[in-house]
N, C-alpha and C positions, 0 to 999 in steps of 0.2 A: 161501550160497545154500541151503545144507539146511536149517539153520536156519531159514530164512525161509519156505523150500517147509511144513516141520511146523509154523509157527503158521498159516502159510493153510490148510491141512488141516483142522487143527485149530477153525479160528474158524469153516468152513464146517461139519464134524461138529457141534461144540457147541452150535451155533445148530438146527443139525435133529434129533441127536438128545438132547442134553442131555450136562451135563457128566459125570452119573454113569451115563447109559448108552451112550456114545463107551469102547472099548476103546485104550490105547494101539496094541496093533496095529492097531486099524483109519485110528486115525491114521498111520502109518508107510506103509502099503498105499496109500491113500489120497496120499500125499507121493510115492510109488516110492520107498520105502527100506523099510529093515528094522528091526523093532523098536533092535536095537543105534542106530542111526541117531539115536533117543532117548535115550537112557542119553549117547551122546556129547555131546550139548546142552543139556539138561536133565536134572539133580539126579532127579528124578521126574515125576510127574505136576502136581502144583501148583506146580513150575517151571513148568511148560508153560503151565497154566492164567494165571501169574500174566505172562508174554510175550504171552497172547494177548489180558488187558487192557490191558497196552500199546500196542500196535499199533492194538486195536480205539480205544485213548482217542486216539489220535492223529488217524485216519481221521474220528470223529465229533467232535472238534472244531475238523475245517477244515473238514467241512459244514456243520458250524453257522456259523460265524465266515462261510465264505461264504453262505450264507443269509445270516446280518445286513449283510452288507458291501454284496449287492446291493438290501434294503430301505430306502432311505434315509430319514431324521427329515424328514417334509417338513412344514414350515410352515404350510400350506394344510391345514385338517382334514380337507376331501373327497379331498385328493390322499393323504393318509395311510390315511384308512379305505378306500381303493381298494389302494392300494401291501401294506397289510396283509393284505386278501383275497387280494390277486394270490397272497403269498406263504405264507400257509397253503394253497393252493389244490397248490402246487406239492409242499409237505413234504410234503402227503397223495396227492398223486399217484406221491412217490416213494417210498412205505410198502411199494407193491409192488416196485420194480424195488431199491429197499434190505432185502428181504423179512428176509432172512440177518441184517442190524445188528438189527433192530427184534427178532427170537427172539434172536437173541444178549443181547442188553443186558435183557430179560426173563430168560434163565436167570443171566444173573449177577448179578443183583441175587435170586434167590431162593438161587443158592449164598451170597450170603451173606449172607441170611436165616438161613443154616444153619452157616454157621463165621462164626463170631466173628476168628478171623485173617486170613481172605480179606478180610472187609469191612472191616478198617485200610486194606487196600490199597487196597480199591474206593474208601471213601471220599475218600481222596488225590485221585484219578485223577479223581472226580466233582469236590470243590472247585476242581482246577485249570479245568476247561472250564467253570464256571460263573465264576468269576474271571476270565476272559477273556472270555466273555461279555458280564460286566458290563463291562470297560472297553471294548469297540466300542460298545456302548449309550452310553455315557457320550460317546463319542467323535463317534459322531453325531447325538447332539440338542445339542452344542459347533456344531457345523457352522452351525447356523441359531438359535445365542442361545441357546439351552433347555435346563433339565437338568430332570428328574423328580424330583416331589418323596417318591417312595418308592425304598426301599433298590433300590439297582441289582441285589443278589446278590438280594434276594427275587425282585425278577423276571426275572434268570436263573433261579432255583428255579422258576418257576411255567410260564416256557417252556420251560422244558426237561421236565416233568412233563407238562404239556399236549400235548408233541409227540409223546410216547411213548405217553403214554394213546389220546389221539385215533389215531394211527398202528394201533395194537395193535385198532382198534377200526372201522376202514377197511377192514383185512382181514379180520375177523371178517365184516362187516356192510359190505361196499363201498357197496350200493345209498344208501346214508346217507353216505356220505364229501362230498356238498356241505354237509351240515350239519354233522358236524365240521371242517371249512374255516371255516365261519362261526363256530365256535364257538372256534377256534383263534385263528381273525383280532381276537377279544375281546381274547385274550390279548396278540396282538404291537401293540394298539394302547396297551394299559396304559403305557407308557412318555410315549406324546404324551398322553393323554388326560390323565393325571394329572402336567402339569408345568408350569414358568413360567419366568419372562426368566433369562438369567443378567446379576446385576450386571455392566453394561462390558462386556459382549454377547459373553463369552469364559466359559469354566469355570474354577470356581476352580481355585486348586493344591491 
């Protein structure tokens, strides 16, 4: 439970004030513990840093996944280009009330801009939730006969870029968050738009 209380601390400090200007004591304070409280669970500081990737990858790849889950491949190209707005509509509504992930995942993508060791890890953490992305993609244009006939990881890569951009850019500039929607919605319809039958109405192996 302590443990767990200093990466939530943590993931909330880092996100607001950045990873290099978050003091381990103000994580511990922040926890109701005491520095020592650190040292017991974490090696150092980029332990801590490197638990609160984890958690945070955890968190944003069942948002994601449910985002995709409740999007479904629909057949009907008016019912898709509707279904896709619906749902950029919602990601960008939730840019605010997700304020904390959307700064987070900005500071750590420039930490490791800036260490070369961090960003093995990030990277990891990044290929796994777009790997998994791809295969619910894959999974629900099987549902109704269709697979895309571009790389499913490229368009995990572009929705996932998209989401973050646009988000980062909601907040900045709300008054314009229907048009990042629309402009989001481009991207989550890339799957239907660019796809065809699957031979024997099933995905291959």
């Amino acid at each position: 439970m302590t443990r767990d209380a200093l990466i939530e601390a943590a993931l909330e400090l880092f996100a607001e004030k950045g990873i290099h200007g978050t003091s381990l004591e103000e994580i511990a304070t922040a926890a109701g513990f005491s520095r020592g409280a650190i040292y017991s669970n974490f090696a150092d500081k980029e332990a801590l840093i490197f638990a609160v990737v984890d958690a945070y990858s955890v968190r944003l790849t069942e948002s994601q996944i449910e985002v995709l889950e409740e999007r479904p491949a629909r057949a009907d190209s008016t019912e898709q280009e509707a279904e896709a707005l619906r749902s950029a509509r919602l990601v960008i509504q939730l840019a605010d009330k997700l304020r904390s992930f959307v700064l987070l995942d900005t500071e750590l993508r420039l930490h490791a801009l800036r260490n070369s060791e961090f960003a093995v890890r990030f990277r990891a953490q990044i290929e796994e939730r777009r790997q998994r992305g791809a295969e619910i993609m894959t999974q629900q244009m099987s549902v109704f006969g269709r697979r895309t006939t571009l790389p499913e990881r490229d368009l995990a890569v572009a929705a996932e870029v998209a989401q973050l951009g646009l988000s980062q850019l909601a907040l900045i500039d709300p008054e314009q968050s229907d048009n990042y929607a629309e402009i989001l919605a481009l991207v989550f319809r890339l799957p239907v738009d660019h796809s065809e039958p699957i031979p024997g109405g099933r995905a291959d192996d």
